[in-house]
mmCIF file of the N, C-alpha and C atoms, coordinates in Angstrom:
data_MODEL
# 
_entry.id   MODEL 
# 
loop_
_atom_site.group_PDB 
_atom_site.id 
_atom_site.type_symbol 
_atom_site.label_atom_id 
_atom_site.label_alt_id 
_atom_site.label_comp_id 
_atom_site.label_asym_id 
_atom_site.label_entity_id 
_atom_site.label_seq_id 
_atom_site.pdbx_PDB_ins_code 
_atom_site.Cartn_x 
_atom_site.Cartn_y 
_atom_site.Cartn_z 
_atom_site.occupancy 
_atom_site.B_iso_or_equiv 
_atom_site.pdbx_formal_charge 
_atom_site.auth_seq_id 
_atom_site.auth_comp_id 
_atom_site.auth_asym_id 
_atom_site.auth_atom_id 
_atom_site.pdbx_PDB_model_num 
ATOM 1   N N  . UNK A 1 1  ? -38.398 32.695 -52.488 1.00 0.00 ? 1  UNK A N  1 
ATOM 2   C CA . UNK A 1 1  ? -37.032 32.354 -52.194 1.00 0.00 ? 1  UNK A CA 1 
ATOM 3   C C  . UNK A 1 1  ? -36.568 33.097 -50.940 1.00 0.00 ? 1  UNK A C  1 
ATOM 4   N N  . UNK A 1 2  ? -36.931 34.380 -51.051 1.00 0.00 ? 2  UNK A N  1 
ATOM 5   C CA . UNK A 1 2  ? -36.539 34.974 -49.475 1.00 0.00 ? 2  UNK A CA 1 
ATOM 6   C C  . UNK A 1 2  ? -36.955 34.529 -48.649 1.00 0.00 ? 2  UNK A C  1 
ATOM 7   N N  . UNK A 1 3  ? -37.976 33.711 -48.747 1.00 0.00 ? 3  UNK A N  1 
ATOM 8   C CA . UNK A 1 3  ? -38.905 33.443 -47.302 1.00 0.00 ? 3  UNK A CA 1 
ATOM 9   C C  . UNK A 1 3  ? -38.393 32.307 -46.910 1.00 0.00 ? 3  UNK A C  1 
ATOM 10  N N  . UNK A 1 4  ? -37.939 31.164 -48.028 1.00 0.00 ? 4  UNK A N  1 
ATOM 11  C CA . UNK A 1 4  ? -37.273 30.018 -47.819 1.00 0.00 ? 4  UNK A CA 1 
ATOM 12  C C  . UNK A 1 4  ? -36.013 30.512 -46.945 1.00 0.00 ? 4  UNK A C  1 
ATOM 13  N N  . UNK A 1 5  ? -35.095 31.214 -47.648 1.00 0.00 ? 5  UNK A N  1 
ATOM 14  C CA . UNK A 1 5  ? -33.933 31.305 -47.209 1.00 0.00 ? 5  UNK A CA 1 
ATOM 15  C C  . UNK A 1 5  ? -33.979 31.902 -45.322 1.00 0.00 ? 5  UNK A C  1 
ATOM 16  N N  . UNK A 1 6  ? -34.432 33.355 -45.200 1.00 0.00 ? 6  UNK A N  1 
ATOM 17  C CA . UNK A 1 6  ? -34.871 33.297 -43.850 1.00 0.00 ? 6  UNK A CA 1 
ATOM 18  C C  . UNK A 1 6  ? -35.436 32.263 -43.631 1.00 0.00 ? 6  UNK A C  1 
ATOM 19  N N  . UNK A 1 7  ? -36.751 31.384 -43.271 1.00 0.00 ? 7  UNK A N  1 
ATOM 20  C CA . UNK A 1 7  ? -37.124 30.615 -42.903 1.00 0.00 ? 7  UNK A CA 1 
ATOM 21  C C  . UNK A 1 7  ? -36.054 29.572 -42.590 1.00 0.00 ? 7  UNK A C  1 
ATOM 22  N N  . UNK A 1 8  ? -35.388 28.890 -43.327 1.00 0.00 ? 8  UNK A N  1 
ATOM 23  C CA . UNK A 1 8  ? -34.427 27.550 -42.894 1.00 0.00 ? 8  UNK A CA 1 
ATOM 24  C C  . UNK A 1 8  ? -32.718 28.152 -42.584 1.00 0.00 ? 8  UNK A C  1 
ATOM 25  N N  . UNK A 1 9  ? -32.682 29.138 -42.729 1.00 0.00 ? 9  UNK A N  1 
ATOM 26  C CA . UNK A 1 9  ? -31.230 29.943 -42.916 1.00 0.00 ? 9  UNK A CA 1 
ATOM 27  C C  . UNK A 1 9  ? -30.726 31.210 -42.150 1.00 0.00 ? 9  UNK A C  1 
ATOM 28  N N  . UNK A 1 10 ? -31.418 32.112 -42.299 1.00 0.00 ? 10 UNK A N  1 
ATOM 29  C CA . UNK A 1 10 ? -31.104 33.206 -41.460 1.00 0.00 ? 10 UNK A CA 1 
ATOM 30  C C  . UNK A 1 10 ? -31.849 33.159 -39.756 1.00 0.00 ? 10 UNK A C  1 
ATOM 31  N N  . UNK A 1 11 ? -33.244 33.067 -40.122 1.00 0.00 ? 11 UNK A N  1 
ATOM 32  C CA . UNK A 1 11 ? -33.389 32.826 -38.604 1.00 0.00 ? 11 UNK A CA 1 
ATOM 33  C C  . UNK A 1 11 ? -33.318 31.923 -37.364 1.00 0.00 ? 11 UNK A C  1 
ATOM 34  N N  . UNK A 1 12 ? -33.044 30.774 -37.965 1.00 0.00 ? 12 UNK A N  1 
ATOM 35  C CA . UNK A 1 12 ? -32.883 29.937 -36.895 1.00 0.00 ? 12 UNK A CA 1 
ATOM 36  C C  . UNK A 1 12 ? -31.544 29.720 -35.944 1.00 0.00 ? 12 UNK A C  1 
ATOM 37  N N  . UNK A 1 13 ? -30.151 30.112 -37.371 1.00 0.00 ? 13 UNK A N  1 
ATOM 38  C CA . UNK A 1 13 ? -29.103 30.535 -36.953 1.00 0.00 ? 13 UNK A CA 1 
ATOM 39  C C  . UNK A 1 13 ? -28.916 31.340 -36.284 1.00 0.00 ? 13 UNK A C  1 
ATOM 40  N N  . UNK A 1 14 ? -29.943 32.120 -36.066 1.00 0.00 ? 14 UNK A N  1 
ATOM 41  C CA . UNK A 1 14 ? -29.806 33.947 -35.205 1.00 0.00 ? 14 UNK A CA 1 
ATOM 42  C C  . UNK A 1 14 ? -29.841 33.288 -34.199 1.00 0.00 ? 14 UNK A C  1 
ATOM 43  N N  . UNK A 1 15 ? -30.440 32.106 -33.580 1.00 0.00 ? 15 UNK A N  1 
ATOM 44  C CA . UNK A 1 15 ? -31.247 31.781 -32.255 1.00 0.00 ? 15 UNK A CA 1 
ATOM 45  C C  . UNK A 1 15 ? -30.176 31.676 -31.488 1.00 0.00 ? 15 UNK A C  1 
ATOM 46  N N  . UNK A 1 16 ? -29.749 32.118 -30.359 1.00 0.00 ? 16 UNK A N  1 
ATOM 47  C CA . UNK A 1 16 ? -28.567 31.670 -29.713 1.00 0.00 ? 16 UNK A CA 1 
ATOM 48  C C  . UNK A 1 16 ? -28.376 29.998 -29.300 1.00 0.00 ? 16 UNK A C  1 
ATOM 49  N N  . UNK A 1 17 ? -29.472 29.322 -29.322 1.00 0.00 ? 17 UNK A N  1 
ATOM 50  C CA . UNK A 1 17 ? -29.479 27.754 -28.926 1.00 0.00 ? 17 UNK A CA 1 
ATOM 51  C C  . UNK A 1 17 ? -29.123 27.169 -30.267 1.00 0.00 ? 17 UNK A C  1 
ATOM 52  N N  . UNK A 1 18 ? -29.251 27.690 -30.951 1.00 0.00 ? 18 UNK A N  1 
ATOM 53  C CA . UNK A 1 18 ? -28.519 27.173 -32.444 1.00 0.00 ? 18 UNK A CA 1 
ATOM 54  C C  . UNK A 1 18 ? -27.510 27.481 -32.898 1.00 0.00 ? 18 UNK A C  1 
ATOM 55  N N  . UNK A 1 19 ? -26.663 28.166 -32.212 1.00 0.00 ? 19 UNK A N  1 
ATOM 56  C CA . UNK A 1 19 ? -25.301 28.790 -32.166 1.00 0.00 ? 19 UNK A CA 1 
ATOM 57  C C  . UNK A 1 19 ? -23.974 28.420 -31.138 1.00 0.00 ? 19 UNK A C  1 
ATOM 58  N N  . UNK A 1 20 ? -23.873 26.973 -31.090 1.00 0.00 ? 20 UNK A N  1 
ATOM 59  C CA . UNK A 1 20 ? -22.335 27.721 -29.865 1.00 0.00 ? 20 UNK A CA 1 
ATOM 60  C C  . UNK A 1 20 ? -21.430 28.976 -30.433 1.00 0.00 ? 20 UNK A C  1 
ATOM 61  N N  . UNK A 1 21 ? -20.764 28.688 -31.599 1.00 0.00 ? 21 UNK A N  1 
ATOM 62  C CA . UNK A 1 21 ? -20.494 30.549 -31.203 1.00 0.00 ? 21 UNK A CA 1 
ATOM 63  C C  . UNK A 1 21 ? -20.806 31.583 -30.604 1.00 0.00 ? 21 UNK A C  1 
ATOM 64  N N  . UNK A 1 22 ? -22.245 31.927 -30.818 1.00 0.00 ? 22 UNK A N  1 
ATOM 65  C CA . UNK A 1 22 ? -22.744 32.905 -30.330 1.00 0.00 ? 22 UNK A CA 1 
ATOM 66  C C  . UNK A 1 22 ? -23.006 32.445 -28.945 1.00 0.00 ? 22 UNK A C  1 
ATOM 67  N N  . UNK A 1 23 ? -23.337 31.446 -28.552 1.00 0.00 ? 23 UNK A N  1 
ATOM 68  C CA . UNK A 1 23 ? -23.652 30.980 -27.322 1.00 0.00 ? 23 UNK A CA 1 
ATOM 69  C C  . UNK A 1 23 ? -22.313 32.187 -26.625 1.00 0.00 ? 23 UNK A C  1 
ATOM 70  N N  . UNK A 1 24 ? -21.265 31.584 -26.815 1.00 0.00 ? 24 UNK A N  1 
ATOM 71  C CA . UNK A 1 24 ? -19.892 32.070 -26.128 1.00 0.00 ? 24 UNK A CA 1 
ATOM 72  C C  . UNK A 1 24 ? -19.239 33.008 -26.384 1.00 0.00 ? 24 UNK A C  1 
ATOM 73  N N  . UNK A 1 25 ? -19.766 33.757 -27.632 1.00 0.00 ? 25 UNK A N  1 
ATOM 74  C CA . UNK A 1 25 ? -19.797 35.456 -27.462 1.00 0.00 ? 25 UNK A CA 1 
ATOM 75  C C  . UNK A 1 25 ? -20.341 35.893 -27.110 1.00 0.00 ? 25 UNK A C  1 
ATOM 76  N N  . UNK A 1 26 ? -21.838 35.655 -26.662 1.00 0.00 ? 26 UNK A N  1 
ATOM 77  C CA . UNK A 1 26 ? -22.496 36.226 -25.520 1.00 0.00 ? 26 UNK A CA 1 
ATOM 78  C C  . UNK A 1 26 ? -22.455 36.255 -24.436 1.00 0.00 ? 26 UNK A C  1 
ATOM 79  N N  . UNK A 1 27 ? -21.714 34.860 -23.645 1.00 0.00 ? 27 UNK A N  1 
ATOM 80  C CA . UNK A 1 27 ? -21.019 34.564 -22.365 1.00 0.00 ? 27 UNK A CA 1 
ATOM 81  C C  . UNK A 1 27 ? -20.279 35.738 -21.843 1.00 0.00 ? 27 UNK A C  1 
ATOM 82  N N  . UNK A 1 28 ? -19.426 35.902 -23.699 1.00 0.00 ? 28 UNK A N  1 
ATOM 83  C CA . UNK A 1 28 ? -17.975 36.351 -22.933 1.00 0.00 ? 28 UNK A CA 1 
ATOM 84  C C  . UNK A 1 28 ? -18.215 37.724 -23.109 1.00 0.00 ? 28 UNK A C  1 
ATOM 85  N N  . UNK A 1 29 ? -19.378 38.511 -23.615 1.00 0.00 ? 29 UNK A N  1 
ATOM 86  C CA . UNK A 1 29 ? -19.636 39.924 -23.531 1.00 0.00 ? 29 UNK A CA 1 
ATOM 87  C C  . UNK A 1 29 ? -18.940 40.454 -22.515 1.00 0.00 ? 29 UNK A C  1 
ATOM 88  N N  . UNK A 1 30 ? -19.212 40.367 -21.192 1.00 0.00 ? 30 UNK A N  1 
ATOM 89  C CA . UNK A 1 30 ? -19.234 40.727 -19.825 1.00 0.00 ? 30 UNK A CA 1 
ATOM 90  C C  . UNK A 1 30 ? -17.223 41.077 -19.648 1.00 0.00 ? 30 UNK A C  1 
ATOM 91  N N  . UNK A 1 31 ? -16.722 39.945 -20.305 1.00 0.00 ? 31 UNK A N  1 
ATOM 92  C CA . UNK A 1 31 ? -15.147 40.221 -20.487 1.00 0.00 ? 31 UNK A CA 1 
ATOM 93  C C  . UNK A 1 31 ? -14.747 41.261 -21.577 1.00 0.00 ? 31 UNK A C  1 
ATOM 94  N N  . UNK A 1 32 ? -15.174 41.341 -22.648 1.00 0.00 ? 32 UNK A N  1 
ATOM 95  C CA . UNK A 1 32 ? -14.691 42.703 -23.522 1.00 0.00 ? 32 UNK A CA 1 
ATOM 96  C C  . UNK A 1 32 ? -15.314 43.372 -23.673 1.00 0.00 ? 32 UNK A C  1 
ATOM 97  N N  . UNK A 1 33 ? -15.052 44.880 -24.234 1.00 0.00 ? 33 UNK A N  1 
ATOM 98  C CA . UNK A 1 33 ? -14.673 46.238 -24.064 1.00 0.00 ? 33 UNK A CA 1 
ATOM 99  C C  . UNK A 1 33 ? -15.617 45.917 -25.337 1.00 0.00 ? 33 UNK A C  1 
ATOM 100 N N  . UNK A 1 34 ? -16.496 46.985 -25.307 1.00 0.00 ? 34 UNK A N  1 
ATOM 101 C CA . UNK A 1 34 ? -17.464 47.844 -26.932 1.00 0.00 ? 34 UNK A CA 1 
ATOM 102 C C  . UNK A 1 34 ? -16.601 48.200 -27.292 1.00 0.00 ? 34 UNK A C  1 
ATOM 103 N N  . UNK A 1 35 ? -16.578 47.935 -28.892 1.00 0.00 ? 35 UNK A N  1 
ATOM 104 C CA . UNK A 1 35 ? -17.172 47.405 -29.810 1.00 0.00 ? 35 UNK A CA 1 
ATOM 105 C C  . UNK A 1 35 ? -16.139 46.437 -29.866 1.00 0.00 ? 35 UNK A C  1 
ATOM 106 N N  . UNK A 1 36 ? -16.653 45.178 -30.103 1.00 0.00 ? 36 UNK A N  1 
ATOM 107 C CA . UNK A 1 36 ? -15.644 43.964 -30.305 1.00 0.00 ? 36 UNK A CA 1 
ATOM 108 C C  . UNK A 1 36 ? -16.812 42.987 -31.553 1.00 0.00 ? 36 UNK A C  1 
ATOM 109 N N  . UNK A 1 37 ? -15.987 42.658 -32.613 1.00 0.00 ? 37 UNK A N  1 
ATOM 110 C CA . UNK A 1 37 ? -15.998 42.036 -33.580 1.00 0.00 ? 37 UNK A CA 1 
ATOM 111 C C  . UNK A 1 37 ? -15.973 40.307 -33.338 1.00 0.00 ? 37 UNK A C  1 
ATOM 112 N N  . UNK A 1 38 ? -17.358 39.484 -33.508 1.00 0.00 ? 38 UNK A N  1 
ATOM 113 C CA . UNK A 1 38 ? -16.832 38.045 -33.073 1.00 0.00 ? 38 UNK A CA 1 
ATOM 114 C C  . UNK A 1 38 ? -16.893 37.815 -34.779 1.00 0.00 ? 38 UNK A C  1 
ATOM 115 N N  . UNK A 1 39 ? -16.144 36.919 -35.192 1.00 0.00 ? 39 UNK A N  1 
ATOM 116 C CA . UNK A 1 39 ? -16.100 36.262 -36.313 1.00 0.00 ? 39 UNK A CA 1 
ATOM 117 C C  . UNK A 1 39 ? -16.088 34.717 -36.072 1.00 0.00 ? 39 UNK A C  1 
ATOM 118 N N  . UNK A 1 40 ? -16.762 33.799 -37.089 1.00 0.00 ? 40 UNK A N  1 
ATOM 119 C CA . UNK A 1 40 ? -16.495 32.036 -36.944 1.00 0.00 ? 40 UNK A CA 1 
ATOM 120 C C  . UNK A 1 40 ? -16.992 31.996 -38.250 1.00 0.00 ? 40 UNK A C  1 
ATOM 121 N N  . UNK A 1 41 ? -16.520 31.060 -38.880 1.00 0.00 ? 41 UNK A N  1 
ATOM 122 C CA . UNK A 1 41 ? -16.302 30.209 -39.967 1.00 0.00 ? 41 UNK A CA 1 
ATOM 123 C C  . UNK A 1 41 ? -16.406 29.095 -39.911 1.00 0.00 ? 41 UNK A C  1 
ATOM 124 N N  . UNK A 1 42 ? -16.719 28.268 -40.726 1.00 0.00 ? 42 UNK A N  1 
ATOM 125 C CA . UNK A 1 42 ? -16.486 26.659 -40.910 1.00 0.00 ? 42 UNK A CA 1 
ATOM 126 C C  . UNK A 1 42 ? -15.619 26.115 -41.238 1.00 0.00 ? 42 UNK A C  1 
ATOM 127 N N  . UNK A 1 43 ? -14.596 25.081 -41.041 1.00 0.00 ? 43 UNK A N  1 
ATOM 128 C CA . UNK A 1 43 ? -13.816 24.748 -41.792 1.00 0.00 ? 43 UNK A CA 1 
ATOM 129 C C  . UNK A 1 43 ? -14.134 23.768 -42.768 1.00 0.00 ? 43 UNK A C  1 
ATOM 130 N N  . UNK A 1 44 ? -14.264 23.678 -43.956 1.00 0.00 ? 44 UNK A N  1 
ATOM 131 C CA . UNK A 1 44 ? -15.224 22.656 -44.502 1.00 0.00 ? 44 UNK A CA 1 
ATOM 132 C C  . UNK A 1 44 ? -14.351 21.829 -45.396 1.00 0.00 ? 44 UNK A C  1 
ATOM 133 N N  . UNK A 1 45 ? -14.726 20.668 -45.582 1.00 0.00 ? 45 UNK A N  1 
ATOM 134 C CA . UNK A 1 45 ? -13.496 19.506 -46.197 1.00 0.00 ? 45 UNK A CA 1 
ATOM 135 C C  . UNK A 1 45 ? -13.324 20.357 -48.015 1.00 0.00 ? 45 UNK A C  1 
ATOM 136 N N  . UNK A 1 46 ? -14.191 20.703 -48.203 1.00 0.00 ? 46 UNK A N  1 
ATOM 137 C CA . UNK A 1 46 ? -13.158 20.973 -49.776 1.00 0.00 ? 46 UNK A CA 1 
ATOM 138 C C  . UNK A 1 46 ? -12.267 22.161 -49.549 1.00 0.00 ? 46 UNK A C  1 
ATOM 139 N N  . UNK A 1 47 ? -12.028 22.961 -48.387 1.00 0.00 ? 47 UNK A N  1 
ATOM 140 C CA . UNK A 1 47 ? -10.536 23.532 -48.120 1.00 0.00 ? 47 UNK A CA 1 
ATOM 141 C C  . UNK A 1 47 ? -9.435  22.549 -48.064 1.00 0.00 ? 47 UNK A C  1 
ATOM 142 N N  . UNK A 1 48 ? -9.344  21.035 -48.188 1.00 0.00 ? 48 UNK A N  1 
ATOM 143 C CA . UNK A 1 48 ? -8.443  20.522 -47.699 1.00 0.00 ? 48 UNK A CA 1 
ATOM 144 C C  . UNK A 1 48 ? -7.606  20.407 -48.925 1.00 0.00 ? 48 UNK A C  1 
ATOM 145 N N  . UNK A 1 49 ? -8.652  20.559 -49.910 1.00 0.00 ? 49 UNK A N  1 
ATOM 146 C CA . UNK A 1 49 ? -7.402  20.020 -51.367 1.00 0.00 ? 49 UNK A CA 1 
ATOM 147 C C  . UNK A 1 49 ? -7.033  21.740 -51.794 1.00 0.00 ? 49 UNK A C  1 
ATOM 148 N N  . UNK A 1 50 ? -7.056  22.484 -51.336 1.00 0.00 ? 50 UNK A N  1 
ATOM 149 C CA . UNK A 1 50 ? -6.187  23.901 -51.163 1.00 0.00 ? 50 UNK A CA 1 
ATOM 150 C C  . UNK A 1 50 ? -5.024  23.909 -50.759 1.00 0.00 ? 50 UNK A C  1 
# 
């Protein structure tokens, strides 16, 4: 199960080409100050009946 989960889950997401987020927190390194916190979320349709 760990190997699954890394395998299809943790590492491919790490990849920056599999990330625009990260794509554009890495861009924008160069603009903020250490230590800066990026956070992203999904917004996913069963938040809508919340």
């Amino acid at each position: 199960m760990a190997t699954l989960n890394f395998t299809l889950y943790i590492y491919p997401y790490s990849r920056p080409e599999a990330s625009p987020p990260l794509q554009v927190a890495l861009h924008a390194r160069s603009l903020w100050r250490d230590p800066v916190t990026v956070y992203f979320a999904e917004f996913t349709c069963d938040n809508w009946w919340m």
